[in-house]
Residue, then its C-alpha position, 0 to 999 in steps of 0.5 A: x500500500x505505501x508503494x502505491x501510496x508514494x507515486x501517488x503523493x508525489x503526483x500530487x505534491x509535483x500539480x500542487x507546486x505546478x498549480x502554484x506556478x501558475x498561479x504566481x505566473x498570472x499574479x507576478x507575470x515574467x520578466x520584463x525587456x528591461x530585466x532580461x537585459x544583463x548588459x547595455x551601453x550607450x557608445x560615445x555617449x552618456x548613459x540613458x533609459x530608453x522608452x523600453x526601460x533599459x538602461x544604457x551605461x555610459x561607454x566604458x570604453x571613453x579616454x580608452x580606446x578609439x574615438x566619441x563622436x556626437x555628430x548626428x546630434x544636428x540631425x534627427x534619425x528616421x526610424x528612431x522614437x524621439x526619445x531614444x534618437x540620442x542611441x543613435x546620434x552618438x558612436x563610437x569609432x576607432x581607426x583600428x579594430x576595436x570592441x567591448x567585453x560582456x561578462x556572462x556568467x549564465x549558459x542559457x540563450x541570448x541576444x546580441x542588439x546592436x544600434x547604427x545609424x550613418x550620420x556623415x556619409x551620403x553614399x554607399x561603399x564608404x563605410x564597410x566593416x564586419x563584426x565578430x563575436x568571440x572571433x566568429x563573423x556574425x556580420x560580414x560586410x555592413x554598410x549601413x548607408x546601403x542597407x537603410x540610408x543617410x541619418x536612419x536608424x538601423x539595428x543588426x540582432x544576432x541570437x547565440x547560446x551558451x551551454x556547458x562551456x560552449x559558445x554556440x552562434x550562426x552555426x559554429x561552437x567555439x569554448x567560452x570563458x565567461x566572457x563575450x567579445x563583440x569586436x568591429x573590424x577594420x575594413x577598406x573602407x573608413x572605420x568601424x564604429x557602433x552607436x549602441x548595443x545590449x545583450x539579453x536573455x532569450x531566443x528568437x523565434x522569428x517575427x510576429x504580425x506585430x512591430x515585435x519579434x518574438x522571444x523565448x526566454x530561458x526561464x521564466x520567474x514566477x513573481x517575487x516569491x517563487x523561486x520555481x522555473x520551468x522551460x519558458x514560454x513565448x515573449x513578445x517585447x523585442x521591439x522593432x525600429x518603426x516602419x519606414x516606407x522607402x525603405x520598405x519599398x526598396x526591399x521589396x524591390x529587392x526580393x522581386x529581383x531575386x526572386x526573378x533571378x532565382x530561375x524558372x517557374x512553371x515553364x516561364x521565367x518571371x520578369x523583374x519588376x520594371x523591366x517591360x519599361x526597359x529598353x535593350x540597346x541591340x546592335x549599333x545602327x549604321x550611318x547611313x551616311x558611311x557610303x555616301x561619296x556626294x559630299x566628295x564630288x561637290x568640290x571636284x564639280x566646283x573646281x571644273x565650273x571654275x577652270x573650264x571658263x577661266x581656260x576659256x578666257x585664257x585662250x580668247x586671249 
């Protein structure tokens, strides 16, 4: 009886403790943004409390190394609410490969967000950097004017995990430390630089309808007085940069362009937008001039006309 009576306890206790959880879940509700976020820093700037609650520090890295510049405060960024446009005016810049250390003392799942904005040039092709991640290239090649324009906001989001010793991030593992290097790296054009960037709890799940990407945290914490965890649910607080219709529009352009290069469909191939306003140039038009040698005989008629009465006249003489 007490063997059958045990598991039977034990059941009992495990939906107790499960129904508490609950319980708290709905009361205490999880983790806000602000609280998953473990590290935040306003590069080139001082510090500052976003619309979200997080807390960006003031750039460690100031009299270190490389260079604070507020140039993009004249201007407003697209795509930015005006109360955290100072997150993008601000950055930091070095003439060489530079970048900040993060210590992580929990394995779990995390996300990097890094904040750009180009405030100085006005064209592709003059700023271009990677970004590394504990050596692994998780940006390769960014040019920030490219991707979104002239003084608009743009953030780069790069999910990793970390698990018994292990630094896993866009496919490759490599032993981690305890602590996370984001480093940009100096290319051939002009210098790397960063104007803001935070890592938090959480795996990203792909994008909602809404102007949210969804989240799942680690663990989720039952309010101030649970201390149970149990594998997360869905989070839905990583906010979006606000909508920007020619940006929008030039990345569906985009995407028709290759999805028309990408071959055949049904027996047809597609055409790329705007392409029946285009006109192909085919082979040069001859001159139809090139073979007419009337412009030549004119002089020689000329010349006749003159020397024929004047040979005339000599002879009457």
């Amino acid at each position: 009886m007490q063997r059958v009576t045990a598991p039977i306890v034990a059941g009992l206790v495990a939906a107790v403790l499960s129904l508490l959880s609950e319980q708290c879940w709905a009361d205490g509700g999880g983790p806000s943004l602000a609280e998953r976020v473990i590290w935040a820093v306003n590069a080139g700037g001082e510090s500052h409390v976003d619309v979200h609650g997080i807390h960006f520090k003031k750039d460690p890295l100031e009299g270190k190394i490389g260079k604070a510049s507020d140039y993009g405060v004249r201007l407003p960024i697209l795509r930015s609410s005006p109360e955290d446009q100072i997150l993008y005016q601000t950055e930091r810049y070095n003439e060489d490969t530079f970048g900040y250390d993060i210590p992580i003392r929990e394995e779990g799942d995390y996300i990097l967000v890094m904040k750009y904005a180009e405030v100085y040039f006005a064209q592709s092709q003059q700023k271009v950097f990677d970004v590394r991640l504990n050596g692994h290239v998780v940006v390769k090649d960014l040019d920030i004017f490219d991707r979104v324009g002239h003084s608009t906001a743009h953030d780069e989001i790069v999910p990793f995990s970390i698990r018994r010793g292990k630094l896993s991030v866009h496919g490759e593992v490599s032993t981690f430390n305890g602590k996370l290097t984001v480093e940009f790296v100096k290319g051939y054009y002009d210098n790397p630089k960063v104007c803001a960037l935070y890592v938090m709890k959480g795996t990203l799940e792909g994008e909602s309808s809404g102007e949210i990407l969804n989240l799942k945290s680690s663990y989720e914490y039952f309010g101030p007085f649970c201390d149970q965890r149990r594998p997360s649910k869905l989070f839905s607080d990583v906010p979006k940069l606000q909508p920007h219709p020619g940006l929008e529009k030039h990345e569906e352009e985009e995407e028709e362009e290759e999805d028309s290069e990408g071959g055949e469909e049904g027996g047809k191939k597609k055409v790329p937008a705007g392409s029946k306003y285009r006109v192909q140039s085919g082979p040069r038009t001859p001159n139809p001039y090139a073979a007419d040698n009337s412009s030549l005989m004119f002089p020689i008629l000329v010349a006749f006309g003159v020397f024929i009465p004047t040979l005339f006249c000599l002879c009457r003489l």
